[in-house]
C-alpha positions in Angstrom: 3.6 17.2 -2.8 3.4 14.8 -5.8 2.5 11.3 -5.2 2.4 8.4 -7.2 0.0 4.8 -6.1 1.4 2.4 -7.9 0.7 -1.4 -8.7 2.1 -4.4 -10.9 0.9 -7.9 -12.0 3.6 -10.5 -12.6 3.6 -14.3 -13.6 4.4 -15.2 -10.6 5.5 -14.7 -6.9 9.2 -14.6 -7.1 11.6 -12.3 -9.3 14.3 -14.5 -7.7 13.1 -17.7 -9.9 12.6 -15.7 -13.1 9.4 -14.0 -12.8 8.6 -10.8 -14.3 6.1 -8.4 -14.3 3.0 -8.1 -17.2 1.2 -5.2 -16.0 2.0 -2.2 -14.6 0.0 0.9 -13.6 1.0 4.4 -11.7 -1.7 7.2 -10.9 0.0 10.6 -10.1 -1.6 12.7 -7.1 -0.7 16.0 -6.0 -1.3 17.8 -2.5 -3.8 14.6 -1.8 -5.6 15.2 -5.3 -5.5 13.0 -8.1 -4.8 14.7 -11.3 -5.9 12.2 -13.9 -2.4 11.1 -15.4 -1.7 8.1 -15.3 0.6 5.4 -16.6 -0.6 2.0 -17.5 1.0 -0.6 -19.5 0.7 -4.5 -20.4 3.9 -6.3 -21.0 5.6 -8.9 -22.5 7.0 -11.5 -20.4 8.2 -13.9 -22.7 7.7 -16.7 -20.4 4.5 -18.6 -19.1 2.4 -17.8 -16.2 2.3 -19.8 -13.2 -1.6 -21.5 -13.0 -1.9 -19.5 -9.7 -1.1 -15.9 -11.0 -3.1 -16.6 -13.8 -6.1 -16.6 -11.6 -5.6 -13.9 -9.7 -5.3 -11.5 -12.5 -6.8 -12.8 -15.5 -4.1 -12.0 -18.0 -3.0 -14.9 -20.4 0.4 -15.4 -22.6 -1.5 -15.0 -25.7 -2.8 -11.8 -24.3 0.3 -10.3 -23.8 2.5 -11.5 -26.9 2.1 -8.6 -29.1 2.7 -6.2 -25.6 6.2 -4.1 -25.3 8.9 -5.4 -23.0 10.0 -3.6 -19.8 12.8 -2.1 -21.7 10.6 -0.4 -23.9 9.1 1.7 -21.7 11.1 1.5 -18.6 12.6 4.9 -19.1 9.4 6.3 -19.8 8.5 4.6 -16.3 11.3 6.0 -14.5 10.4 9.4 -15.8 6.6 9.6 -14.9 7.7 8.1 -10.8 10.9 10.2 -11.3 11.1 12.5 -8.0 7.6 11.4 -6.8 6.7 9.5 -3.3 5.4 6.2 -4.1 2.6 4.2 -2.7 2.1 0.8 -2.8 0.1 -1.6 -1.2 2.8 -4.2 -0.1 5.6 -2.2 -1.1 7.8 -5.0 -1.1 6.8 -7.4 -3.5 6.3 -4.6 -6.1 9.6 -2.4 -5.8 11.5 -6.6 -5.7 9.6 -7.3 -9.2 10.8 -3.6 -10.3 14.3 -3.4 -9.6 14.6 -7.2 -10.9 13.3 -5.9 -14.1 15.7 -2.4 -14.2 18.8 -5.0 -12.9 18.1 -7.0 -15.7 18.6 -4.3 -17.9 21.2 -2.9 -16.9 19.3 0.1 -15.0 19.8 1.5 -11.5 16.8 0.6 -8.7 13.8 2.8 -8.0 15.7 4.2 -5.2 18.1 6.6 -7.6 15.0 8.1 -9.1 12.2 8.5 -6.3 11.5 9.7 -2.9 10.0 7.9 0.3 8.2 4.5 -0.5 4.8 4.4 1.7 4.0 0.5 2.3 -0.1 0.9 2.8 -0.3 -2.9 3.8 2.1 -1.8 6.7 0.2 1.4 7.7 -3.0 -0.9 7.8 -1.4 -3.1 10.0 0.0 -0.2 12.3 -3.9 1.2 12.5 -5.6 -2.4 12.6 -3.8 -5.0 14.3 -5.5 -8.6 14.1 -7.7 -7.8 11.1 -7.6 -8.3 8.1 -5.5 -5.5 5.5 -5.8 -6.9 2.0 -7.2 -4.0 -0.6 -10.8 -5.7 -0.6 -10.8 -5.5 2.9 -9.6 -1.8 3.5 -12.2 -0.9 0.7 -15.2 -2.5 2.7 -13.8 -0.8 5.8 -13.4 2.3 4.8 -16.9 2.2 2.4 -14.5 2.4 -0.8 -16.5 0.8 -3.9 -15.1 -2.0 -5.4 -17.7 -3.6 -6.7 -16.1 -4.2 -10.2 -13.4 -5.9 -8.8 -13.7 -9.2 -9.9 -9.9 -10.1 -11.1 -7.1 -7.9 -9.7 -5.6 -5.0 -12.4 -2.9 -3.2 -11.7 -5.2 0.2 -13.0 -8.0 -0.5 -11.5 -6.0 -1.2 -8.1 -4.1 2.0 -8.2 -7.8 3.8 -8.4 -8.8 1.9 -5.2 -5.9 2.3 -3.3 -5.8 6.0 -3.8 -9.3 6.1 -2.3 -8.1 3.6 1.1 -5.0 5.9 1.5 -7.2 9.1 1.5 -9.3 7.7 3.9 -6.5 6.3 6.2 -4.7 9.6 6.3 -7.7 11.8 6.3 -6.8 15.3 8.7 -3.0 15.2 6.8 -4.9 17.8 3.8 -4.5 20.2 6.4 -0.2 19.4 5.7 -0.7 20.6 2.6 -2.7 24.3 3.1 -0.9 27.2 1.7 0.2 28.8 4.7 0.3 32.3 2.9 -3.4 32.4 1.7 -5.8 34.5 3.3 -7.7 31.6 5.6 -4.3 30.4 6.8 -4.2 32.1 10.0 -8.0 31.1 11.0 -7.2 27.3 9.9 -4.1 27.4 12.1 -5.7 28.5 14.9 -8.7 26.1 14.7 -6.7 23.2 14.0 -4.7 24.0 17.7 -8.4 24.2 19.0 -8.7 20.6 17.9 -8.1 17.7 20.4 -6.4 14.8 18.7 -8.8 11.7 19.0 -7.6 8.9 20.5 -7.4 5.3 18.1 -10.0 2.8 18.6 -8.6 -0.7 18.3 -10.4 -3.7 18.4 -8.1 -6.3 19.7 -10.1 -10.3 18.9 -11.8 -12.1 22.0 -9.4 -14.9 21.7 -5.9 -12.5 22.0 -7.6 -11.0 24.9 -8.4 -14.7 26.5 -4.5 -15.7 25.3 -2.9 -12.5 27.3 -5.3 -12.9 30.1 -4.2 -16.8 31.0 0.0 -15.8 30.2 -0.8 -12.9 33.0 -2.6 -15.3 35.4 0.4 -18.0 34.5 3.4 -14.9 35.6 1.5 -13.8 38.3 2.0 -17.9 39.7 5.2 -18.6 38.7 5.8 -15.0 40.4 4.1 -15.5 43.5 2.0 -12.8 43.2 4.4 -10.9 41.7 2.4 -9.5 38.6 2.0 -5.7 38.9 -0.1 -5.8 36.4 -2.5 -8.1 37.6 -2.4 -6.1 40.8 -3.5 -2.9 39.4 -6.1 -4.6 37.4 -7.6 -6.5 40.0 -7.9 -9.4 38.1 
């Protein structure tokens, strides 16, 4: 299975108000492995960058004048994600920024050219509610060094990600075994050995406190009528 992390920078929030993207970076992985191609490219906006983008990513105007546009290399984009699942830590602000920039030229959306779009922020939620799921926080939870992280880059992102999604999905290699080889038949039958463990969440004193007093508040208005305070005991 051939996957592709990708990541952009942009000069601003909103491709709705003109905004484009100045940095774009894709790393290719294949059955959970990355293969060291990559694509990485600084662009040409020709426009300014909002104050705040600016100091998230580092990346100045002056930097970036003698960069391509996106329509100089957006075919050679299209072919390196072309057919490929992409994964993206909040999904939806990069593939907006993308098909902006292919719209504008006259190009189809990412959607004609690639498979299944995996939103990592999304999966972080689904696996820890009530934390916090930004990249710097999945890397410290899942003991991913980012050390040299100072200023977000769109390369440098990709790299990390791939690491945090690894981590998130780790058992799924086992998807991806050749079930012909000679240790198929032994991995099969460990893996049905295996019991599935269950997931730990940790839910924050104050949500618990918050359901608690709603509970004591139905189980009033009810008269006693809360099941669930009766099997609980509360």
């Amino acid at each position: 299975m051939r996957q592709i992390i990708l990541d952009t920078e942009t000069t601003g929030l909103d491709p709705r108000q003109g905004h484009r993207v100045i940095e774009i970076a894709a790393v290719e992985m294949v059955n959970r492995r990355l293969t060291g191609n990559h694509f990485h490219r600084y662009l040409n906006p020709d426009r300014d960058i909002e104050e705040g983008a600016l100091q998230v990513h580092g990346i100045t105007r002056e930097f970036l004048q003698d960069k391509p546009r996106f329509a100089d290399i957006a075919a050679e984009l299209l072919e390196f994600v072309g057919g490929a699942e992409l994964i993206i830590h909040n999904a939806p602000f990069d593939t907006a920024f993308l098909n902006a920039e292919l719209a504008l030229h006259g190009m189809g959306g990412l959607e004609t050219c690639i498979g299944e779009v995996i939103d990592t922020l999304l999966m972080a939620r689904n696996l820890h509610p009530g934390q916090r799921n930004s990249l710097d926080a999945l890397c410290k939870r899942y003991g991913v060094d980012n050390s040299t992280r100072t200023l977000h880059g769109a390369l440098l992102d990709c790299e990390l990600l791939a690491q945090v999604y690894l981590s998130m999905t780790r058992g799924q290699e086992t998807l991806v075994m050749d079930s012909s080889g000679p240790n198929a038949e032994a991995a099969r039958e460990d893996r049905s050995r295996q019991r599935p463990r269950p997931l730990a969440v940790q839910i924050p004193e104050q949500e618990v406190a918050a359901h608690l007093d709603l509970l004591k508040q139905i189980d009033k208005e009810s008269g006693g009528g809360c099941l669930w305070m009766q099997e609980q005991a509360i």
